[in-house]
C-alpha positions as CSV (number, residue, x, y, z in Angstrom):
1,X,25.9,30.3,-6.7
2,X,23.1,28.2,-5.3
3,X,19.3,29.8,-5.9
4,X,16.5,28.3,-3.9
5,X,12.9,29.3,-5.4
6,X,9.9,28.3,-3.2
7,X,6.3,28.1,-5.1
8,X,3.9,28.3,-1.7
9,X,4.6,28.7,1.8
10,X,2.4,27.8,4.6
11,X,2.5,28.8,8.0
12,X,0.4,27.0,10.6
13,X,0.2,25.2,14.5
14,X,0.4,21.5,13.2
15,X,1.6,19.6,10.3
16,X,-1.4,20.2,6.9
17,X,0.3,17.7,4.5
18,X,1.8,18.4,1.2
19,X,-0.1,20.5,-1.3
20,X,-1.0,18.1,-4.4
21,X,-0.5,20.1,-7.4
22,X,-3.2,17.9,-9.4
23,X,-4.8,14.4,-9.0
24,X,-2.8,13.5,-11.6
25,X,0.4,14.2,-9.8
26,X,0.2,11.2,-8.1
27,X,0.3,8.9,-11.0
28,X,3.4,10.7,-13.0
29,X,5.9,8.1,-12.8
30,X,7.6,9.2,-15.4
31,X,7.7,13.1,-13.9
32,X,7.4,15.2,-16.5
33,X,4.1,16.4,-14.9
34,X,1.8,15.3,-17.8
35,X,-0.6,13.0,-18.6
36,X,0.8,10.4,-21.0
37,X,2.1,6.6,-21.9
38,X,5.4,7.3,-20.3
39,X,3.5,7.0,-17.0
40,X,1.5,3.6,-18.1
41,X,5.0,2.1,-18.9
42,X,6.6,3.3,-15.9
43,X,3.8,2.1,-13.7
44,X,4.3,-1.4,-15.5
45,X,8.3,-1.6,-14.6
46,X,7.2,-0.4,-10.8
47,X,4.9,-3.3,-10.8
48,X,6.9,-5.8,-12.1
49,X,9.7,-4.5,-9.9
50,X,7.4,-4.7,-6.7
51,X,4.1,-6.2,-7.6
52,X,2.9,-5.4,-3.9
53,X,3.8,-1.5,-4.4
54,X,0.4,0.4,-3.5
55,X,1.4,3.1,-5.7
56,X,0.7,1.4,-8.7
57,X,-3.0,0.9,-7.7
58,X,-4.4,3.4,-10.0
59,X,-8.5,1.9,-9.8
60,X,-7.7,1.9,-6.0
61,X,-9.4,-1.2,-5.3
62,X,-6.0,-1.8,-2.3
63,X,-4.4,-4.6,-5.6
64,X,-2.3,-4.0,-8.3
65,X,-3.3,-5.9,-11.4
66,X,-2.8,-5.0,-15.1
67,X,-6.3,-3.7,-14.6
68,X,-4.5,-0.6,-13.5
69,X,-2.6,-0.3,-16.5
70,X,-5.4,-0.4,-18.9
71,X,-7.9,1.8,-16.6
72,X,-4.8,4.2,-16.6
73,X,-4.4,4.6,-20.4
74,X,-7.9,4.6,-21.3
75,X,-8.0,7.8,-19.5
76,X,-5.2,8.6,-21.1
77,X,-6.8,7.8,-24.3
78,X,-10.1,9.5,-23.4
79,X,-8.3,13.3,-22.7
């Protein structure tokens, strides 16, 4: 038997977005909703996989360099 479980529900006139669960979210490449080197490695293999990928512009500065990388894990490093 399937189960469907739903965490919020919105009900409105126009289209709101998706809710964000953190600002973090964004960054978890690795999906394991937490903060951590899995996501700087993962970011890594997305840019060398598509260096033009915006979602790998963690400084957002509209680039991708390894800049991103290292800003990324010195927050990392700093929680």
């Amino acid at each position: 038997m399937a189960r469907v479980q739903f965490d919020d529900v919105v009900v409105a006139t126009r289209y709101i977005g998706p809710i964000a669960a953190n600002a973090w979210s964004r960054y978890d490449f690795d999906g394991d909703g937490k903060q951590g080197t899995g996501d700087v490695y993962r970011m890594l293999k997305l840019r060398a996989a598509d260096p033009d990928d915006l979602r790998t512009d963690y400084n957002g500065d509209g680039k991708t360099s390894i800049m991103d990388a290292l800003r990324m894990l010195l927050d990392i490093l700093k929680e």
